[in-house]
C-alpha positions, 0 to 999 in steps of 0.5 A: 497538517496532512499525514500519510496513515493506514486505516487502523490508527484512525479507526481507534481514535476516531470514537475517541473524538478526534476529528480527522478523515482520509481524503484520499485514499492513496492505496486502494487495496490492501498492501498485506498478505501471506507469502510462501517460498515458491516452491512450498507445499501450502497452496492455501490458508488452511495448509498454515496449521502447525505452521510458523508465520514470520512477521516484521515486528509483533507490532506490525499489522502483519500480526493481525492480518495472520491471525484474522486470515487463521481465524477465518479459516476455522483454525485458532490463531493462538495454538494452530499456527507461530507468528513470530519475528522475522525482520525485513528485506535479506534477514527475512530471506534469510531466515526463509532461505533456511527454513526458520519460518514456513510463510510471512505476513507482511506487505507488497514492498517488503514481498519484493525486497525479500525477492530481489534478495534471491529468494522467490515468493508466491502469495497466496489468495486472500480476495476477501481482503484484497479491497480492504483500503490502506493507507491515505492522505488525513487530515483534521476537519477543521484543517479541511475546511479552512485549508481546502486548497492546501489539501487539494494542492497536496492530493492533486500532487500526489495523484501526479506523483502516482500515475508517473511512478505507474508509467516510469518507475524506473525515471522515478526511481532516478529520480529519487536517487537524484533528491535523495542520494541516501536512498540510493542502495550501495554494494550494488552497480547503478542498473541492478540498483534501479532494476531491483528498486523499480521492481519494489515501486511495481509492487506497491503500485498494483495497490495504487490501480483503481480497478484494485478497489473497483473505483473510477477516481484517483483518490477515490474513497469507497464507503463501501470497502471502509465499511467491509473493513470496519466489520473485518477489524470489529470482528476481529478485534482489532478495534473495540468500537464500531466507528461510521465508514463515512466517519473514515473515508468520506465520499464527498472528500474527493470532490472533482476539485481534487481529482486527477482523470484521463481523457478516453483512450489516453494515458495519463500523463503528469506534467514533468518536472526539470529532473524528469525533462533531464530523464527524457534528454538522457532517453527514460521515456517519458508518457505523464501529462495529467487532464485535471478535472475542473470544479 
C-alpha cells in the first residue's frame, strides 16, 4: 500500500501510466556522493581522472551518480575514471584500505559504516546535487484518495519517528535492538555496538534535516528541487522521457492534515513509546513530544 523508494524508479514508470506520487519526502537531500580516504591527494571532482571509482554493485545508482558528476566535470565517464564493484561496509574498507579503489560512489550509511570499520573518509563537495530529494513515502493515487487517513497515519508516524531518532539515536538504536534483536551487531560489546550504530543513524539523518532542502515542513515535497532533479536524470540519461516534478512529488500532497511542526523556540518532541519510557527510567534522555498541525 505505502513504499518507502528513491525518486528514480518512479521517474521511469510514471510516463509509463502508472499513477503513483511521493507524498512525503522523507530524505531531503541527496543520500549520495563521493568519498575518498581522508588523506587522499584529489580534493576535487576533477582530480578522479585516471582514477577507479568503487561502487556497491553496477546496479547501484552510485553508478550513476560517478558518472554524471564525471561528466559535469568535462571528463568521459567511459575512458576517464573506473567504477568498479567494490562491496559494502569492511569489504569497501578493505579494499580502501589497500588501495584497490582511489574513491567510492556510494551513500550516507555506507560512508560511515566504512568509518566505523577503521577507515576515515572525507566526502567531497558536490552542492550541485546536495538538494536533489531521495527516497519518500508512495503511494498510488487512488490509494490517496480513498485511504488518505491510512497515509496521513503512516507519514505523521514516520515524521515522529524522524525527529526522535535526530534528538536520541542512541535511545533509537536501542530501541531497535529491543524490536528487532537480529539487527543488533555481534563480535562487538553492547556500547561500541550502539556508539558505532548511532553514528550511521547521524549520517542518515544530516539528509532527513529540513534546511538540507531549504524546506519548513516534515515531509515537505519541494517541486522545485524535483524538477532540478528530473533535468539532472534527463540529461544524463538516466531517464529517456521527461516526467512533471509535480507528477513526482506534489505540493499539495503535504497538507497541514499531515504535517508534523514545532512551536518556536521548542524542540520537537514525539510522544514515547513503553520502550522509550523504559529508556528514560534507565536515564537515555528523553526531548520528543511533537505539536501536530491541525487541519
Amino acid at each position: 500500500m505505502f513504499a518507502l523508494p528513491s525518486v528514480e524508479p518512479l521517474a521511469v514508470v510514471r510516463p509509463q501510466g502508472v499513477k503513483a506520487k511521493i507524498y512525503y519526502t522523507a530524505y531531503q537531500g541527496n543520500i549520495y556522493g563521493i568519498a575518498v580516504p581522508v588523506d587522499s591527494p584529489i580534493k576535487k571532482i576533477e582530480d578522479l581522472k585516471g582514477k577507479s571509482i568503487g561502487v556497491i554493485s553496477m546496479a547501484s545508482a552510485g553508478v550513476h551518480i560517478a558518472r554524471a558528476l564525471v561528466t559535469a566535470h568535462g571528463m568521459n565517464p567511459g575512458t576517464d575514471v573506473n567504477v568498479v564493484v567494490a562491496g559494502e561496509g569492511a569489504q569497501t574498507a578493505a579494499l580502501v584500505r589497500q588501495k584497490q579503489v582511489d574513491a567510492l560512489s556510494q551513500f550516507d550509511t555506507q560512508y560511515a559504516m566504512i568509518e566505523n570499520a577503521g577507515v576515515k573518509l572525507r566526502v567531497l563537495e558536490t552542492k550541485d546535487i546536495d538538494r536533489y530529494p531521495s527516497n519518500g513515502l508512495l503511494a498510488l493515487e487512488e490509494t490517496l484518495r480513498n485511504r488518505r487517513k491510512e497515509a496521513i497515519a503512516v507519514a505523521r508516524g514516520y515524521a515522529m519517528g524522524t525527529i526522535f531518532a535526530i534528538t536520541n539515536p542512541e535511545a533509537a538504536v536501542q530501541i531497535l535492538y529491543e524490536v528487532f534483536p537480529q539487527t543488533r551487531p555481534t563480535g562487538k560489546d553492547e556500547a561500541t555496538a550502539i556508539s558505532d550504530d548511532a553514528k550511521v543513524l547521524r549520517a542518515r539523518a544530516a539528509n532527513w534535516r529540513l534546511d538540507k532542502a531549504g524546506v519548513k515542513r516534515w515531509g515537505e515535497n519541494s517541486v522545485a528541487n524535483y524538477a532540478a532533479y528530473v533535468d539532472f536524470l534527463l540529461k544524463q540519461g538516466i531517464i529517456k522521457q521527461r516526467v512533471e516534478a509535480g507528477d513526482l512529488g506534489d505540493e499539495r500532497a503535504d497538507r497541514r492534515d499531515q504535517q508534523v511542526s514545532t512551536r518556536p523556540g521548542s524542540r520537537p518532541r514525539p510522544k514515547p513509546t513503553r520502550s522509550s519510557r523504559a529508556r528514560c527510567i534507565r536515564g537515555t534522555t528523553f526531548r520528543c513530544r511533537p505539536t501536530v498541525a491541525r487541519a
